[in-house]
Every structure is written in C-alpha cells, then in structure tokens.
C-alpha positions in Angstrom: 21.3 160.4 201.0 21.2 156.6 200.9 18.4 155.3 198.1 16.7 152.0 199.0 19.0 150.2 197.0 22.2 151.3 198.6 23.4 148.5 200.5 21.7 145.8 198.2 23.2 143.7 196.2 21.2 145.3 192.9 21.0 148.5 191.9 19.0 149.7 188.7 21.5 151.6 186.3 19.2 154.7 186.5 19.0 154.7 190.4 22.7 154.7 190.7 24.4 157.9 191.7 27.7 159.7 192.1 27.8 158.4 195.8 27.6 154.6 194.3 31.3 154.8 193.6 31.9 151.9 195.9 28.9 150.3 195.5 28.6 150.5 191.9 32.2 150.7 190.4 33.5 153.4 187.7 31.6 151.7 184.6 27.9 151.4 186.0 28.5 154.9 187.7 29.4 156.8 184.8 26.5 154.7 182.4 24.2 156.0 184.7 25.9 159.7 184.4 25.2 159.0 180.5 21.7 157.1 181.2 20.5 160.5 183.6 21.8 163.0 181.0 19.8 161.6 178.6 21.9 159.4 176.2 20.4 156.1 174.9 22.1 153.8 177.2 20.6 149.9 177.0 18.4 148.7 180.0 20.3 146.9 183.0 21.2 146.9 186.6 24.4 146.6 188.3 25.3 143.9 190.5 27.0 145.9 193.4 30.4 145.4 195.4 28.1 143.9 198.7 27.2 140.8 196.1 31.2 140.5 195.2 32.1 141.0 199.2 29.5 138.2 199.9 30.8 135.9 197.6 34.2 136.4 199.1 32.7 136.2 202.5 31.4 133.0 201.6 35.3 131.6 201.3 36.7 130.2 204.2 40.2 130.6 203.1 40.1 133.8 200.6 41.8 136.1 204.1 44.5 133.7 204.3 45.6 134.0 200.8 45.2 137.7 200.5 47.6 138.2 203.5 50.1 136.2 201.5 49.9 138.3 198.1 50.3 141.6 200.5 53.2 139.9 201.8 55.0 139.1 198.8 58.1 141.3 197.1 56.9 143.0 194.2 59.5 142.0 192.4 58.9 138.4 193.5 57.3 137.6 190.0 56.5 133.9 190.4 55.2 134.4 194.2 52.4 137.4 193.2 51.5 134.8 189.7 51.6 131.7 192.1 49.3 133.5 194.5 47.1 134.5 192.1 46.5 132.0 191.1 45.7 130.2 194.4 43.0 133.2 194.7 41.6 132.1 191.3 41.1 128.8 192.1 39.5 129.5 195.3 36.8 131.6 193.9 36.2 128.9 190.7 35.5 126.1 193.2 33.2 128.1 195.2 29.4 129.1 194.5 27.5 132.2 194.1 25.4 132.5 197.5 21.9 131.9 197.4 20.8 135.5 198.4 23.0 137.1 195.8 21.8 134.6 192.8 17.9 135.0 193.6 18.8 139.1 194.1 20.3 138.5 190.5 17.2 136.4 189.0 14.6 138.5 190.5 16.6 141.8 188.5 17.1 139.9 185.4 13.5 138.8 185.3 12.5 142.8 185.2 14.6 143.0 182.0 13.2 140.4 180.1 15.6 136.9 180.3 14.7 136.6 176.5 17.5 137.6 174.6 21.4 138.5 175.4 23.0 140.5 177.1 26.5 142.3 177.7 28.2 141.3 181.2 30.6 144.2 182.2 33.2 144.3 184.8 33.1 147.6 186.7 35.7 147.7 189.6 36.3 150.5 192.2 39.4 151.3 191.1 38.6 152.1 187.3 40.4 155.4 186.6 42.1 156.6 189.2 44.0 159.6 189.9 46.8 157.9 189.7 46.1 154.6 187.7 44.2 153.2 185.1 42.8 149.6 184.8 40.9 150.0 181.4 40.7 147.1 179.7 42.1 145.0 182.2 39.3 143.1 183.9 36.9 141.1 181.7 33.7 142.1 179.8 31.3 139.5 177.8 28.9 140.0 174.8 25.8 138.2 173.7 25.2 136.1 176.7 22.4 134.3 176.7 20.3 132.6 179.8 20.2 132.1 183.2 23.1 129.7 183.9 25.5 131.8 181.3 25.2 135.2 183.1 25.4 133.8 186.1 28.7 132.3 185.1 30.4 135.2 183.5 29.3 137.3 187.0 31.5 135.4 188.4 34.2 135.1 185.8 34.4 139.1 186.3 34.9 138.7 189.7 37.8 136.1 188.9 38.8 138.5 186.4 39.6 140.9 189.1 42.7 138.7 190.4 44.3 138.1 186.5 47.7 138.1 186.7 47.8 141.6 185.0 45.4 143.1 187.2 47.4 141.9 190.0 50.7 142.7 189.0 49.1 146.5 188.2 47.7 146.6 191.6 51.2 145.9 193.1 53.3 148.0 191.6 50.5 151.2 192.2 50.9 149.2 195.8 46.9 149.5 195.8 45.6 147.1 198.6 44.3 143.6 196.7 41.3 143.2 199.3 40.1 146.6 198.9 40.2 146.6 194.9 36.4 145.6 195.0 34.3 144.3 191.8 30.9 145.5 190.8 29.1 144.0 187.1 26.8 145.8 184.7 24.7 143.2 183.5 22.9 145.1 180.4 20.9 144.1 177.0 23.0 143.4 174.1 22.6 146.3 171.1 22.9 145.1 167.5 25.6 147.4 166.5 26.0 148.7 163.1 28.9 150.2 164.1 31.0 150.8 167.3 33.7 153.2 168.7 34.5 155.4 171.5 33.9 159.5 171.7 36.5 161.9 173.0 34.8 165.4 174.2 38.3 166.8 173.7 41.6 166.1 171.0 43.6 163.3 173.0 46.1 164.1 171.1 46.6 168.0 171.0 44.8 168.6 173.8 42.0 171.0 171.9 38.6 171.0 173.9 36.8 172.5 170.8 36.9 169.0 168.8 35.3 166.0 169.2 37.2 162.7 168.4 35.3 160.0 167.2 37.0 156.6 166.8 35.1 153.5 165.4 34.6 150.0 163.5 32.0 148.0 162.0 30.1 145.8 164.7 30.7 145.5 168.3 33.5 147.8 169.7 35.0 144.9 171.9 37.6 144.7 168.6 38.6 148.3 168.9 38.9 148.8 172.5 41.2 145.3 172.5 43.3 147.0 170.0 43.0 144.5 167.4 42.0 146.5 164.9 42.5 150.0 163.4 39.4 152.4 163.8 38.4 154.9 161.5 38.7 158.3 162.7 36.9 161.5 162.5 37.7 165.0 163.9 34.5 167.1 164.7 34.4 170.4 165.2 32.0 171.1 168.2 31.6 175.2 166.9 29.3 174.3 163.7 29.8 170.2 164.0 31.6 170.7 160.8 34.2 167.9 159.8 37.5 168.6 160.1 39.5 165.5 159.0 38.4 161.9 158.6 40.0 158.9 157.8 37.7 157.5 155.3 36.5 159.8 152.9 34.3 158.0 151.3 32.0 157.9 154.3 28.5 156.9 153.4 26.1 160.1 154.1 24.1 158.2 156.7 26.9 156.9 158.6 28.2 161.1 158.7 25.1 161.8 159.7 24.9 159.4 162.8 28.9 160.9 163.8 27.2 164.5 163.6 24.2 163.5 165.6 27.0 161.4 168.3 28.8 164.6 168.6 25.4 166.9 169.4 24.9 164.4 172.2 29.1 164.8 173.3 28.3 168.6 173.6 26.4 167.3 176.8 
C-alpha cells in the first residue's frame, strides 16, 4: 500500500519501506531496514527520485542530450565524456524548483537546521543483481545551513552523470534516463570511530563470523580506500574474537565491536 508520502518529494527515513525502491534509492531504503530493526541510525529524511525527475523536468534541453549519450558507441570514449559533460553543465546552470526546495526546507526545519549534517547520494541502481555502483556517486559530511545542503542535493544529482558513473552505466548498457537519484539528508554523528560490518566472512565465505573493518573518525577515509582499516573477526556462536589486527585494542573499544556484532546478529 502507498503511504502518504509515496509520490512526494520527502519521505521520512522511518516511513520508507521496501516498495520505496524507486522512490527512495538503495541507501535510504536499506537505512530505514536498519532504522525499523532497531539500530541507532541518525535522524533524516530522504529527498525522493520525484524531486530529482522534477529538477530534470525543469530542463528544457536535458531529453535532447540524453538521446545523444544512448546513441553513442561505447567504445566512443571521448563522445560518452563529451556528453557528459554537456549533461553536467546543464543541470549546474539550472535551479532547484521552488516546490521541491520549500518540500526540502519545511523537512529540514523538523530536524533542527542547527548543526550539520551528512548529504548521501542514494540511486536506484545501487547494488544490482548484476552491478554495483558503490562508491561511485557522491556523499558529503558536516554540511552546515540552508544554502550548503541545498547545494550538495544538487551536486549528488550531478554526481549521477560523473564520467565513471556513466562509463559504468554503459558498459552494464543500463538506460542513463532511467538510472534515477534519490539523497539522504541525515544529522552528522561525532564518530570516535568508523567502519563497515560484514554479517558473513567476505573472504571465506563463512556465515558464522562477523567481519568488522574500521578507522578512527569518519568512515568516508575507509570506504575511499585511502587508508587501511583495522580488522576484527567475530565469532557470532559466543561473540568470542577470533583474530584482530591490532592486539592491543583498548577494552572499551572491544567492547563496542562485541556490542556492533550483537546488533549484526539482527
């Protein structure tokens, strides 16, 4: 069944559902998985793929230039970065529309405008069956005020035609106009520490550990790949430790990877 805010161009992160795929994008659908099972996932809404097709609706000349990038070779290298480029440049000179900023505003004002906040990219064709686009559209930390987040909505719109996202696109030969761009627009956490959890081994395949990769501060660093997390294995039997890449991991910070892993178990 359609909620209220189905064909609005907010959704609330803990009104969105499995059925917001489209609207809502793979990031802000599977935060609200987390947010509904209970994790501690920050406050935030998602500004929906009807905002994004408004904006683009809003650009006289955005059809034209799509029909061109379909139409060009894949192996025509310059043509697709040329053309994306054209795309880009469209959507820079061109403003938000006035019913999607004051949808925006009004949302942001429920949070709180105090304070900063994460902007996240969170497209519709995020993890695929057959394709991945993780880490290729953009995500922005500690943004603070109206005008900023505002401006990095859009810039994760842009982000959607980067010459790597596009290039992706066309070799998987996944239709440019149909690859659609939703935003998680969430309040920034002070992290002590930052990582990503695997709920089975990535590497041997064993669904009875828990893989916990991290750094010190905000993850953006790790998921980059500019630096080189620490690593612990966790057995999800008694949440013993198996192996660790630091052993001379402070007691509280073991304790926090043991409580993580409870919550993995989920």
């Amino acid at each position: 069944m359609k909620t209220k805010y189905y064909n609005s161009f907010v959704i609330p992160l803990k009104q969105i559902t499995p059925t917001h795929h489209l609207a809502a994008g793979g990031k802000a659908k599977n935060l609200a998985l987390l947010l509904n099972k209970g994790f501690p996932v920050p406050d935030g809404f998602c500004v929906t793929t009807y905002a994004y097709e408004e904006f683009l609706n809003s650009i006289p000349l955005i059809n034209d230039a799509f029909i061109r990038l379909e139409a060009i070779p894949p192996d025509n290298i310059e043509g697709i970065k040329s053309e994306a480029s054209i795309i880009r440049s469209l959507l820079t000179a061109s403003s938000i529309p006035a019913s999607v900023e004051k949808s925006i505003l009004l949302s942001l004002n429920t949070l709180s405008e105090e304070g900063f906040y994460a902007v996240r990219s969170s497209a519709t064709t995020e993890d695929l069956d057959g394709a991945s686009f993780a880490g290729q559209q953009d995500t922005y930390l500690n943004v603070n005020g109206k005008a900023d987040i505002l401006k990095c909505i859009k810039n994760c719109w842009l982000s959607l035609f980067n010459d790597r996202a596009v290039f992706y696109r066309t070799h998987k030969k996944i239709d440019h106009k149909k690859a659609l761009m939703a935003v998680v627009v969430q309040k920034m956490v002070n992290a002590g520490l930052a990582g990503v959890i695997f709920t089975a081994n990535p590497i041997s395949g064993n669904r009875n550990q828990i893989v916990i990769e991290y750094t010190e501060g905000l993850g953006e660093a790790l998921v980059s790949g500019r630096v080189t997390p620490q690593r612990t294995i966790v057995s999800k039997n008694n949440l013993s430790i198996i192996e660790s890449s630091n052993s001379n991991e402070s007691q509280s910070t073991v304790k926090l990877l043991k409580k993580l892993s409870i919550l993995a178990k989920k």
